[in-house]
C-alpha positions as CSV (number, residue, x, y, z in Angstrom):
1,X,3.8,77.7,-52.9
2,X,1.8,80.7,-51.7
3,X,5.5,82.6,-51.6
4,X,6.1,81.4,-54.9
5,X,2.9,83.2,-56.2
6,X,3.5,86.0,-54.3
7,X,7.2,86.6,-55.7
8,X,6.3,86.4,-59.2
9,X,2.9,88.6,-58.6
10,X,5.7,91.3,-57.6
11,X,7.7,90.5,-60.2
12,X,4.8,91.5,-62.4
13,X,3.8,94.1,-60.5
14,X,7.3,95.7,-61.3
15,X,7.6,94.9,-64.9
16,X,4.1,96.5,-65.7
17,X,4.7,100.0,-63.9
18,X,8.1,100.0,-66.0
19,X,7.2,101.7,-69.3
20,X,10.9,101.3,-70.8
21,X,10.6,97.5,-70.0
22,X,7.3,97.2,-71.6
23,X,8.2,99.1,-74.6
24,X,11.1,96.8,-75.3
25,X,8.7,94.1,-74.3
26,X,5.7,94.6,-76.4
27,X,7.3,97.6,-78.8
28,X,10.2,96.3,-80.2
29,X,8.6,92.4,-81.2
30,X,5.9,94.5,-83.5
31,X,8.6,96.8,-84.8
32,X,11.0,94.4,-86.2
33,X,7.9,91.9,-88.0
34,X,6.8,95.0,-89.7
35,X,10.5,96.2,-90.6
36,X,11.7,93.0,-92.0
37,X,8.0,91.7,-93.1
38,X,7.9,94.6,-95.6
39,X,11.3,96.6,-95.6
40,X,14.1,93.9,-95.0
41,X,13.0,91.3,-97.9
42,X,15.0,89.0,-100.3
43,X,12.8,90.2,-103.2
44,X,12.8,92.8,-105.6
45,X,10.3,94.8,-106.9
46,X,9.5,97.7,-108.6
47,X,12.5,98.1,-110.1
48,X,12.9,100.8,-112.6
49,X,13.9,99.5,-116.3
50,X,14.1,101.4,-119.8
51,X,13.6,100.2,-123.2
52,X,15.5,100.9,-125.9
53,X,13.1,99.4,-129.1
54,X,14.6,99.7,-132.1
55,X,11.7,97.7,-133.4
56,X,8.3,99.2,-132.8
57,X,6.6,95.9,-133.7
58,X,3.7,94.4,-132.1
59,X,5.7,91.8,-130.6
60,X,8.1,94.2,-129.3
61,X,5.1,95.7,-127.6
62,X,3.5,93.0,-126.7
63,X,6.8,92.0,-124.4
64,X,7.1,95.6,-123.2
65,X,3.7,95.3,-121.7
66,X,4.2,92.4,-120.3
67,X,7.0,93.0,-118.6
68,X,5.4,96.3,-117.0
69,X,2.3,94.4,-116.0
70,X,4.6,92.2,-114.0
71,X,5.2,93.1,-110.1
72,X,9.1,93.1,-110.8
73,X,9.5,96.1,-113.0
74,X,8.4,99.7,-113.9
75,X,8.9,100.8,-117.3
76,X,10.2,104.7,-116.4
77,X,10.4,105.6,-119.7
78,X,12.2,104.5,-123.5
79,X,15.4,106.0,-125.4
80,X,16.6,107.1,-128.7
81,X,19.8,105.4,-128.8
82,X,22.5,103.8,-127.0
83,X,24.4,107.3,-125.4
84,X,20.9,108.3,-123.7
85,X,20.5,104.6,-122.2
86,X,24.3,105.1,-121.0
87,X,23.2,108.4,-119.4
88,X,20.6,107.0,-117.6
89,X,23.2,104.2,-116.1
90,X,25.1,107.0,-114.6
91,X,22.4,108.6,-113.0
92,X,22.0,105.7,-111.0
93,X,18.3,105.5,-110.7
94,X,18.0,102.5,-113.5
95,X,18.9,99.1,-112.4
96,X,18.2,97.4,-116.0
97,X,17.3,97.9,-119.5
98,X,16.1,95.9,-122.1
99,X,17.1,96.6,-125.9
100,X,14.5,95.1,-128.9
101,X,17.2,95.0,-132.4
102,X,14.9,96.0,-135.3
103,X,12.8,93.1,-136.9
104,X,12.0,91.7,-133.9
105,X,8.6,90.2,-134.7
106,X,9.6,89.4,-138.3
107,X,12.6,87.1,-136.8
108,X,9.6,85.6,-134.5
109,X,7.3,84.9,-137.4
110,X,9.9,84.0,-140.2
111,X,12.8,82.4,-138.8
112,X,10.7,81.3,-135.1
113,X,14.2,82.9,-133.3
114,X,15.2,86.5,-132.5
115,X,17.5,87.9,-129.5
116,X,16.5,90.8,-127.1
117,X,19.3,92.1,-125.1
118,X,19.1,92.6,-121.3
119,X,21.6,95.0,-119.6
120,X,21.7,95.3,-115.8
121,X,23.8,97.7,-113.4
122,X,25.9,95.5,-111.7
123,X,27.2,97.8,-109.0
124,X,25.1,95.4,-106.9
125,X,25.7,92.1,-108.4
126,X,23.2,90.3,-106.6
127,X,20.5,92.8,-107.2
128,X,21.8,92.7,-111.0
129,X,22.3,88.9,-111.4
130,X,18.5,88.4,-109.5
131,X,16.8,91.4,-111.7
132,X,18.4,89.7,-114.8
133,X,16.6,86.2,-113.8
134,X,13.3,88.0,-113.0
135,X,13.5,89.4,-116.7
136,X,14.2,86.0,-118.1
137,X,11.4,84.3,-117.0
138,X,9.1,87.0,-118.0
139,X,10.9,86.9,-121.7
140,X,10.8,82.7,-122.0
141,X,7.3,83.1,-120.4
142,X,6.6,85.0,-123.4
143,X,8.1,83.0,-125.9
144,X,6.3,79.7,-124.4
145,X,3.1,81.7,-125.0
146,X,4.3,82.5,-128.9
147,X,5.4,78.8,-129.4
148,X,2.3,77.2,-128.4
149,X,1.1,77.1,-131.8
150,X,4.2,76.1,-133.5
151,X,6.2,72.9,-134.0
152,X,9.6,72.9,-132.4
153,X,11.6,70.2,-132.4
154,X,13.4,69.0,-129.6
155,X,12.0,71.3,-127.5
156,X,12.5,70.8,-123.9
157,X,10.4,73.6,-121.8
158,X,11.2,72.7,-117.9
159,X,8.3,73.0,-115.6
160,X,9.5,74.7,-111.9
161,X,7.5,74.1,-109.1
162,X,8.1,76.9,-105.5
163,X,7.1,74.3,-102.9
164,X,5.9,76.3,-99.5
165,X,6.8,79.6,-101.3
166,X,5.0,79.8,-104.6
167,X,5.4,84.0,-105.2
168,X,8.5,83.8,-103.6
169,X,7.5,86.2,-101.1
170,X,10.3,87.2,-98.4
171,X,7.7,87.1,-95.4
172,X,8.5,82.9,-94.9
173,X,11.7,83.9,-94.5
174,X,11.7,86.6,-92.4
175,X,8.9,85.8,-89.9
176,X,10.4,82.6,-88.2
177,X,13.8,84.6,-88.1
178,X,11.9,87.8,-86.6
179,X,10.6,85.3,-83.7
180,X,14.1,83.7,-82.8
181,X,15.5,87.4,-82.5
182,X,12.9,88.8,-80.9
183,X,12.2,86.0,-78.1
184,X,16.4,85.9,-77.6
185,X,16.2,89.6,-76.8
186,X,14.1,90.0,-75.3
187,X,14.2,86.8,-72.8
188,X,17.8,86.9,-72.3
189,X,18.1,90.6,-71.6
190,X,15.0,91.0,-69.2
191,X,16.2,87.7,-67.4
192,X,19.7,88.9,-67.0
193,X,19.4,92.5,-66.1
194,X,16.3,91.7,-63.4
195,X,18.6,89.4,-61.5
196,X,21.8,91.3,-61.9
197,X,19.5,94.4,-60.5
198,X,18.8,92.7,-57.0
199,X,22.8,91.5,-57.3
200,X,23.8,95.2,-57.2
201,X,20.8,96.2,-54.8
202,X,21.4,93.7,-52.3
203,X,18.7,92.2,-52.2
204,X,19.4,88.6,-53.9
205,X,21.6,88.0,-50.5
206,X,18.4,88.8,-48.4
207,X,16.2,86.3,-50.5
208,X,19.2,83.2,-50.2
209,X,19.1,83.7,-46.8
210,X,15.1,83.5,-46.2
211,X,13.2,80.2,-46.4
212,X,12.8,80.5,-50.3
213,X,15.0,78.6,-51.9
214,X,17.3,79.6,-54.4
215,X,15.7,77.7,-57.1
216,X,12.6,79.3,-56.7
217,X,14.1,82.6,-56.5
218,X,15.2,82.3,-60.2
219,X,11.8,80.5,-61.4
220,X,10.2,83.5,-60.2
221,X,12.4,86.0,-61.7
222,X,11.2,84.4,-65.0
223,X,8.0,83.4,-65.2
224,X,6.7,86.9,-66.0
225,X,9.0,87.0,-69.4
226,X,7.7,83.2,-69.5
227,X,4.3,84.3,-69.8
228,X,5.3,88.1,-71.7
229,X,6.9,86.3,-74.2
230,X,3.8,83.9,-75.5
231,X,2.0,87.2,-75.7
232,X,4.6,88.1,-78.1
233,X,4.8,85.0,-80.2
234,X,0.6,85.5,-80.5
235,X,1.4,89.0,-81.5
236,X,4.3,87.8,-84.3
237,X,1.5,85.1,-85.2
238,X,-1.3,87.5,-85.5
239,X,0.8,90.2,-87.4
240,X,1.8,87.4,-90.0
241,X,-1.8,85.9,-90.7
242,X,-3.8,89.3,-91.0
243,X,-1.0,91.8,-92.1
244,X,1.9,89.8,-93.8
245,X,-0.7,87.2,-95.2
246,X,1.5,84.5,-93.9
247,X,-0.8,81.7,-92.4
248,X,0.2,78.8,-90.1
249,X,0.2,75.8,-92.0
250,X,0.9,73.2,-89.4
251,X,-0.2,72.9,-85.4
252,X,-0.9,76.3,-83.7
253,X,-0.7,74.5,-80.6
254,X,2.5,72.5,-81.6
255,X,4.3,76.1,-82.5
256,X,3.4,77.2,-78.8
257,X,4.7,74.5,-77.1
258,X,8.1,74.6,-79.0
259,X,7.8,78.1,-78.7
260,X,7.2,77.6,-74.7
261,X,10.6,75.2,-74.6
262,X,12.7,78.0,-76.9
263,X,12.1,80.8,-74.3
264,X,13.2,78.4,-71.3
265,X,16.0,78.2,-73.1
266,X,16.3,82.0,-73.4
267,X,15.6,82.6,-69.8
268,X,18.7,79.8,-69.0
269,X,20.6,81.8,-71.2
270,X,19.7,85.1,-69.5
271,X,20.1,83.3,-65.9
272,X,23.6,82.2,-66.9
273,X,24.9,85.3,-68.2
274,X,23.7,86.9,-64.8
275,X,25.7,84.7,-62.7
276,X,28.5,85.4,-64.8
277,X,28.2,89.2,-64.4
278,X,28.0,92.0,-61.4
279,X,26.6,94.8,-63.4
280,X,23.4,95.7,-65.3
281,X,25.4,97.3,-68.0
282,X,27.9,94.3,-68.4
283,X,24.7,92.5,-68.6
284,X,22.6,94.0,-71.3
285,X,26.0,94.5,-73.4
286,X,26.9,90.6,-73.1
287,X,22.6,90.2,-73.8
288,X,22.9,92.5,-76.6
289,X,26.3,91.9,-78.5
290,X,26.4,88.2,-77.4
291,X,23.2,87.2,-78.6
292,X,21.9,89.5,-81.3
293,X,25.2,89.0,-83.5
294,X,25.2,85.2,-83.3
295,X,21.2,84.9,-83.9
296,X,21.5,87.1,-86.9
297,X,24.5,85.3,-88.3
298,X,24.2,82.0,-87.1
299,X,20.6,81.3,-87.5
300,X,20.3,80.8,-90.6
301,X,17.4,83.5,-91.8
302,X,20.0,86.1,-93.0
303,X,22.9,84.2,-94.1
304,X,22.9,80.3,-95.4
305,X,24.6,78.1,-93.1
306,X,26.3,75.8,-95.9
307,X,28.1,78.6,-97.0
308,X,30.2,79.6,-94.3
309,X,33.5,77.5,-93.8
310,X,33.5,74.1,-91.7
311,X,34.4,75.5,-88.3
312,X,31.7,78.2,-88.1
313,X,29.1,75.8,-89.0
314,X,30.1,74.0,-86.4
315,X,29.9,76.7,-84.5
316,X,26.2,77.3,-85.7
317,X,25.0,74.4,-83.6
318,X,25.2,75.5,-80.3
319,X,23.2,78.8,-81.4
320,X,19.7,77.9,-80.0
321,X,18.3,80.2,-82.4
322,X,19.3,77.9,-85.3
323,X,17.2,75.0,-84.2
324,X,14.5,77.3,-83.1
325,X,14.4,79.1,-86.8
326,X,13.9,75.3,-88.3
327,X,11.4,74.5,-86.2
328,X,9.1,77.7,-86.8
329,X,9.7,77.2,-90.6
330,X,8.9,73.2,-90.3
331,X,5.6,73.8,-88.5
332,X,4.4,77.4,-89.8
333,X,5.4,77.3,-93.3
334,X,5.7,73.6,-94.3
335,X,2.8,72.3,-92.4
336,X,5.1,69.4,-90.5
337,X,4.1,67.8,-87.4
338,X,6.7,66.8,-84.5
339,X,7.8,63.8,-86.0
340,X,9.9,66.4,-88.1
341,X,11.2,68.4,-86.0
342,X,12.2,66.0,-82.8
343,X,15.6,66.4,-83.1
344,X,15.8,70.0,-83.0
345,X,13.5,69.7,-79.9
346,X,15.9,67.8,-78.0
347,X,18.6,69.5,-78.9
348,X,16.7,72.6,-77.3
349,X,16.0,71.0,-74.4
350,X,19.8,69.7,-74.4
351,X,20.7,73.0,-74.4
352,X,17.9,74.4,-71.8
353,X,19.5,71.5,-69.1
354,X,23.2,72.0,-69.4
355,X,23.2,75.8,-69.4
356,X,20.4,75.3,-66.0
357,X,22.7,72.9,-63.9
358,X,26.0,74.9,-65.1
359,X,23.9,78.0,-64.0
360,X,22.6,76.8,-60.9
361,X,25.7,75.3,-59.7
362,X,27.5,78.5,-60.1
363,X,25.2,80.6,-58.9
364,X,25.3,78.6,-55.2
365,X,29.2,79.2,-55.4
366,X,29.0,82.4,-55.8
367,X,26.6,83.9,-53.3
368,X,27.2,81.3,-50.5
């Protein structure tokens, strides 16, 4: 036990003096939450719009205002006509306009119905098709407000409820996502290109033939990105409470532990490509390529799963990231307990055993 101790105190030792390793360590975790907490976001906002009012009324104002005062849209500025709106389009720095036909507020009052019309750039269709549903809302939120006081009949208003995500804020999203990525990384990298290192040094042949067994050879190699990584899960946690204004809605202690069982997985991962490889550079390139693609793609935080075709869903289960990325969002953002989220544990711990006997085994054939 005491050479235990004393292996993964040096394995500290040399993962502290290394000011590349602790950058990627401790540097690139708060990079990427602030990058895809406030950059990288489903949401759009502040998008520029121009008015084209034909009607001057005080309903046509009314709306304008409204519109403006919402979080969505700016209101850059109003045209004459319909060739200055068209110039504007081509410019490219307008993403939507909104065009008020004359008698606007005398169609409201008198005949309880009149039409705005809502043109969008759709260069970008999705931008254009979710701008266009964003102006919408604010335009039947507007009429619900008019209609209060008069009597429609058959009038059916739905009523949408946001559950977990009332604003619609990109942050729940993003966060849990950020943490698979980051702890993949980071865990399977720093695992793999530490043991690949004493492969190409020499050394690992020196250790398998001392009285420390293999098995704690590799144990030691990790714990130090064991213990690195919850420091960066606290630091994710503590950027989305006070920065993002994200809270934990579920078990801070039930998020660690999974947290604790996803990076075992990423250290079995990082131990298996290593046995696999002979090179540091082989190594970070499998880490890098063969991890970062399939996390981003397969997780689920970037792209839906249900949309992709049959086989690559299928695929999408042996990505541990995926189970991960449901687990962060059952716990932090819907307030769950475990009874929710067993399965995906032990299909992480499924995972974390196969990949360790598969790895161990190969790892005696190959140095013995």
């Amino acid at each position: 036990m005491k050479q235990f101790v004393n292996f993964v105190r040096k394995e500290f030792f040399h993962v502290m003096r290394d000011r590349k390793t602790l950058l990627i360590l401790f540097g690139m975790p708060v990079a990427q939450i602030l990058i895809f907490g406030f950059a990288l976001t489903n949401e759009v906002k502040n998008s520029k719009l121009i008015v084209f009012d034909q009607a001057k009324d005080p309903a046509s104002q009314e709306l304008i205002a409204k519109i403006e005062a919402s979080r969505y849209f700016e209101v850059e500025r109003s045209v004459m006509n319909e060739q200055q709106m068209e110039a504007v389009f081509r410019q490219g720095e307008i993403k939507m306009a909104i065009v008020f036909p004359a008698g606007f507020n005398s169609g409201l009052l008198h005949e309880h119905h009149a039409q705005v019309q809502v043109i969008a750039d759709a260069s970008d269709p999705n931008t254009a098709n979710m701008l266009s549903n964003y102006l919408s809302a604010i335009v039947m939120d507007y009429q619900s407000t008019r209609s209060k006081s008069l009597v429609l009949p058959y009038r059916i208003v739905p009523e949408v409820r946001m559950l977990y995500n009332p604003q619609l804020k990109g942050a729940p999203n993003f966060v849990p996502g950020v943490m698979a990525l980051v702890l993949m990384l980071v865990c399977v990298m720093m695992t793999a290109i530490s043991i690949v290192k004493e492969k190409e040094t020499g050394t690992m042949e020196v250790l398998l033939v001392s009285p420390f067994k293999p098995i704690l050879v590799i144990i030691s190699k990790t714990v130090p990105y064991l213990i690195l990584s919850l420091v960066n899960v606290a630091s994710i946690l503590l950027l989305s409470v006070f920065v993002l204004e994200l809270p934990v809605n579920g078990s801070v202690l039930l998020l660690f532990g999974e947290s604790v069982l996803f990076i075992i997985t990423c250290l079995t991962v990082g131990i298996f490509i290593s046995v696999k490889t002979d090179s540091q550079q082989v190594a970070m390139l499998i880490s890098l390529m063969g991890m970062l693609l399939p996390t981003v793609l397969f997780s689920g935080f970037m792209f839906p799963i249900e949309n992709m075709p049959y086989p690559l869903q299928l695929f999408s289960n042996v990505v541990p990231a995926k189970w991960f990325y449901i687990i962060v969002k059952s716990i932090m953002i819907k307030g769950l307990g475990f009874e929710a989220i067993w399965k995906e544990t032990l299909i992480l711990a499924g995972i974390t055993v196969v990949l360790l006997v598969i790895s161990l085994k190969s790892f005696k054939i190959r140095l013995s």
